[in-house]
C-alpha positions, 0 to 999 in steps of 0.5 A: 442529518447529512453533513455538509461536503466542505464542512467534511473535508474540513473536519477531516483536514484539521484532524490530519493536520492535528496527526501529522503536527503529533506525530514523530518526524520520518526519517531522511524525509528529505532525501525521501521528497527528492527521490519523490520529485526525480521519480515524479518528475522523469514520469510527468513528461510521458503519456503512461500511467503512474500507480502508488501501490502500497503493501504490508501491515501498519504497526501502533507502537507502544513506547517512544523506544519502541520493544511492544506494538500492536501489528495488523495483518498482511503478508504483503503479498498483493502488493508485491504480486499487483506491483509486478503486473504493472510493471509489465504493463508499463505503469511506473509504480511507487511502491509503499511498503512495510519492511519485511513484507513481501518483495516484487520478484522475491514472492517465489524465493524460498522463504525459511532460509535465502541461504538455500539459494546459494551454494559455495564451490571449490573455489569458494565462488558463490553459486545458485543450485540449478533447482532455483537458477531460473527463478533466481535469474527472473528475479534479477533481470525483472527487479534490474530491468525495472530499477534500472530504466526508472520504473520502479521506487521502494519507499519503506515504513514501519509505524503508521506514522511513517506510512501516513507521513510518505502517503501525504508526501506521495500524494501531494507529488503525484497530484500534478499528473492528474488522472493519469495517477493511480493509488492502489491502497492495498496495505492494512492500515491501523484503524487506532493509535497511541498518540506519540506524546501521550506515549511511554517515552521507555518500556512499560513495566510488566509489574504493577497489574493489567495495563490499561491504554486508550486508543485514538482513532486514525483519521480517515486519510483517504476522504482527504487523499481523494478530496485534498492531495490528488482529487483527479486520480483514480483510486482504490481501496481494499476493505477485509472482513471476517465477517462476510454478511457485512463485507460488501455492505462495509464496501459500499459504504466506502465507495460512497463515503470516501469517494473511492472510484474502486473497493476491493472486498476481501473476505479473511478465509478466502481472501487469496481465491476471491475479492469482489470489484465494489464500483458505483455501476455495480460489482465484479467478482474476480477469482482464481480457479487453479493455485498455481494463478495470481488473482492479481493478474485479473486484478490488476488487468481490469483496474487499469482498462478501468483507469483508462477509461478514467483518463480516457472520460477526463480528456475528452 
């Protein structure tokens, strides 16, 4: 039996509201909301697009003073990468990510050791190595440029509590550009948590036999995202797999189900050469056929002809 769509949107609300009332408070949430409101604000008089990029793995913590956690995937890779293309293609972008993922700019600098990058003189002045110095370079000047000119806005989490948290605050900030937002929700977010009062206020006890937790399921913030906080942006989701028989039946179910205008479907093995473009009027694949590519050049140059488009239609 079908669901009624206000009765949805309703359920969804209450179960978000429950989360958040749980959930412990962020940190500096008001210096966050005034970086928000600037940044909102200097871009809301223009004509160009704004895109939330988010990047990175969400982690369930354990304990309230947090040592064990349950982690999921991401190297933070494509956010970093997408983020960068549209930069350069004159989007402002807020960049919601994990601490410690991937960087903009920094996706090329050696990643063992930053200390390889630089190298003392005779004069104990700190020098790059002209192995990396055009690297290096490219890195300031692209990440200053955009920094300094007000394109570019880092707002880090670690829990999926702080990820859902700045999600809702960016979301309600940018509802008031309309179609000209973009949300590109490419961070692994936990599906389950431990709720934080029914949590383990210090370290659990290894001692005492195998340990035995119960899991609550996430609410499905992007049903509410897409109905509730910024309903006339254009937005898309990322869906990965391990299995591929099921991959774009599971994409098509979220286009349909969250109201998704784009799913980007990701296969585990293969995930960095191949992603499927899942819409309602059909699907595109997108490829790299050389290492040396970025698939999310491709990526990203056809989502943002498809949001055109988007904001295009709506002011017609």
């Amino acid at each position: 039996m079908a669901v009624d769509p206000s009765v949805a949107a309703s359920r969804s609300e209450e179960a978000a509201e429950a989360f958040f009332h749980a959930a412990p408070p962020l940190h500096d949430r008001d210096l966050v909301a005034g970086s928000l409101a600037d940044f909102v604000a200097r871009h809301s008089a223009g004509s160009g697009g704004v895109v939330c990029v988010t990047s990175g793995g969400t982690t369930v913590p354990l304990e309230q003073r947090c040592v064990r956690y349950i982690d999921n995937f991401s190297s933070g890779q494509r956010g970093a990468a997408s983020t960068e293309y549209f930069l350069k293609a004159g989007y402002a972008v807020i960049f919601i990510h994990r601490r410690g993922s991937k960087q903009p700019y920094c996706r090329f600098l050696p990643e063992d050791s930053f200390l390889d990058l630089f190298e003392l003189g005779e004069d104990l002045e700190i020098q790059v190595p002209q192995s990396h110095s055009s690297v290096v370079k490219a890195a300031i000047s692209n990440y200053r440029k955009a920094i300094n000119e007000g394109m570019l806005l880092k707002l880090p989490f670690t829990t999926i509590f702080e990820y859902l948290q700045l999600l809702q605050m960016v979301a309600n900030s940018m509802n008031c550009l309309g179609h000209r937002a973009m949300f590109y929700l490419a961070a692994a977010v936990s599906d389950f948590y431990v709720p934080w009062e029914s949590m383990a206020k210090h370290k659990i006890e290894s001692a005492g036999g195998p340990l035995n937790m119960q899991l609550n399921q996430v609410p499905k913030m992007l049903f509410i995202l897409r109905n509730i906080w910024a309903p006339s942006a254009f937005c898309v989701s990322f869906k990965l797999e391990t299995d591929p028989n099921i991959l774009l039946q599971k994409a098509e179910m979220a286009l349909k189900k969250y109201g998704m205008n784009v799913v980007v479907a990701n296969e585990l093995a293969n995930y960095k050469d191949v992603a499927v473009m899942v819409t309602r009027s059909g699907r595109t694949t997108v490829s790299r056929s050389r290492k040396e590519e970025d698939m999310e050049e491709q990526l990203t140059n056809i989502l943002m002809k498809m949001h055109s488009e988007h904001i295009a239609q709506h002011n017609l």
